[in-house]
C-alpha positions in Angstrom: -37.6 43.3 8.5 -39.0 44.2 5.0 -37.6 42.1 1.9 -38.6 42.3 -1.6 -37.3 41.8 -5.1 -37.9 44.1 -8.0 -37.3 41.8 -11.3 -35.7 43.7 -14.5 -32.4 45.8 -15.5 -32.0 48.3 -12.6 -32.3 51.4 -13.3 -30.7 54.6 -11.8 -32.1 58.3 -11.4 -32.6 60.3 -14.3 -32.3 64.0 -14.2 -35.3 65.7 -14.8 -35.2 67.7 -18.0 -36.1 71.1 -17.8 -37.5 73.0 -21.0 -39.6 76.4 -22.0 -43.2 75.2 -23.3 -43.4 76.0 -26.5 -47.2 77.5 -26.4 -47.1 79.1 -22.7 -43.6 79.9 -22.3 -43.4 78.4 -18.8 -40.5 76.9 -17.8 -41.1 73.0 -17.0 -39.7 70.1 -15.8 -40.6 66.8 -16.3 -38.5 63.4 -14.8 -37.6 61.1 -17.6 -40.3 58.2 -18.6 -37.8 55.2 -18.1 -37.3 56.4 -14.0 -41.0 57.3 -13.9 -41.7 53.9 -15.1 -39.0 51.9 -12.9 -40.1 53.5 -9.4 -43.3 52.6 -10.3 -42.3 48.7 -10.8 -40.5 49.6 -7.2 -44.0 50.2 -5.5 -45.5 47.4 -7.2 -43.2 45.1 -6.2 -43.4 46.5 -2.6 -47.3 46.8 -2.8 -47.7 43.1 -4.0 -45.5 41.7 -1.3 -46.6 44.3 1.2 -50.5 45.2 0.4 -51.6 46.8 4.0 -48.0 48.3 4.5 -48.0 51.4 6.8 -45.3 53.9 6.0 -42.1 53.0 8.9 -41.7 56.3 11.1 -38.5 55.8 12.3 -34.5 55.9 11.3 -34.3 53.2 8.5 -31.6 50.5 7.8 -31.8 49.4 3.9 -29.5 47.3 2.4 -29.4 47.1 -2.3 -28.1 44.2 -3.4 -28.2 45.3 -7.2 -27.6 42.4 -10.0 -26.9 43.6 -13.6 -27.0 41.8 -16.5 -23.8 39.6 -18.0 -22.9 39.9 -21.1 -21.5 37.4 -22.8 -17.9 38.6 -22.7 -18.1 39.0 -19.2 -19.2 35.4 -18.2 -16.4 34.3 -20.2 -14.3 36.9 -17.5 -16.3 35.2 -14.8 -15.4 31.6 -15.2 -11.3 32.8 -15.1 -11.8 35.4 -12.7 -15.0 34.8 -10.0 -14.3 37.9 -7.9 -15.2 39.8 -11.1 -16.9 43.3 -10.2 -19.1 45.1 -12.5 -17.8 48.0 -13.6 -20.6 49.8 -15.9 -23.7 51.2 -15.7 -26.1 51.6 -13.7 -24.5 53.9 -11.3 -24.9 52.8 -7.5 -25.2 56.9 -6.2 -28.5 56.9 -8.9 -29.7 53.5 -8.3 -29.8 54.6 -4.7 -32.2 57.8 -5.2 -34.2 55.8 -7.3 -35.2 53.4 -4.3 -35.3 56.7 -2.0 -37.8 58.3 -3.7 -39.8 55.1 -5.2 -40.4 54.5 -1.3 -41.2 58.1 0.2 -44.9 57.7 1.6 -44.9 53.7 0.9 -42.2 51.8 3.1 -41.4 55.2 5.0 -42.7 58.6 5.7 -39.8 60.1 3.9 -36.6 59.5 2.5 -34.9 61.5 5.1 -35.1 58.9 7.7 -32.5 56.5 5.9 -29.1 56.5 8.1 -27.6 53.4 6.9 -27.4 52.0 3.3 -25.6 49.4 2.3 -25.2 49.0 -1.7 -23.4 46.2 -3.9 -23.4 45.4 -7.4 -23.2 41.9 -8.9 -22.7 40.7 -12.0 -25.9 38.1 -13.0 -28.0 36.3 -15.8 -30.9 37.3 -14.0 -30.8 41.1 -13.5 -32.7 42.8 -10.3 -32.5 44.0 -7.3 -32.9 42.7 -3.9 -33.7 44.8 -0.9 -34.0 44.8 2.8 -35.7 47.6 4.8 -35.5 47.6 8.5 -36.6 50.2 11.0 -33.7 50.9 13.8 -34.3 50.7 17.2 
């Protein structure tokens, strides 16, 4: 089983923004800077753990355990209610493609070969995101 942590304020998928260039007329697309930048801490984190990784070939198991920062208001919540679920943003569907794509080529072939994830958000004073990668049988 794979395990890392990826420190920082998860982020989800942005859509790519698609525009005409101004000088060529081309029609472009470029993904936003703050996913480009936060798959990027994905593979590092992975990479640093995992340094002579080879991409898994099989049907892959991950589980997110994603941890979002409190604010103030809602660790007042927490101490009267401890079940307290996050209810904001980052969205769990874009946190997801995120991690899909972040490990396509890295911790497996391609994201295609996921069949089981298991996602959960928390509520913390240390925001990140845990995760667990196994290869099926």
């Amino acid at each position: 089983m794979i395990s890392f942590t990826v420190p920082g304020d998860p982020v989800g998928k942005q859509r790519a923004r698609t525009f005409r260039h101004k000088q060529s007329g081309r029609i472009v697309s470029m993904t936003p800077e703050k996913t480009v930048n936060y798959e990027a801490l994905i593979r590092m984190a992975f990479s640093a753990k995992y340094p002579k990784h080879v991409p898994l070939s099989g049907p892959i198991h991950m589980l997110l355990d994603v941890y979002i920062q409190i604010s103030q208001d809602e660790a007042r919540k927490l101490k009267k209610n401890p079940d307290l679920w996050p209810n904001k943003k980052p969205d769990l569907d874009n946190v997801i493609k995120t991690f899909f794509d972040a490990g396509n080529g890295l911790i497996y072939q391609d994201d295609k070969q996921v069949v089981i994830v298991v996602v959960q958000k928390y509520l913390s004073d240390r925001p990140r995101v845990e995760v667990e990668v196994k290869e099926m049988p």
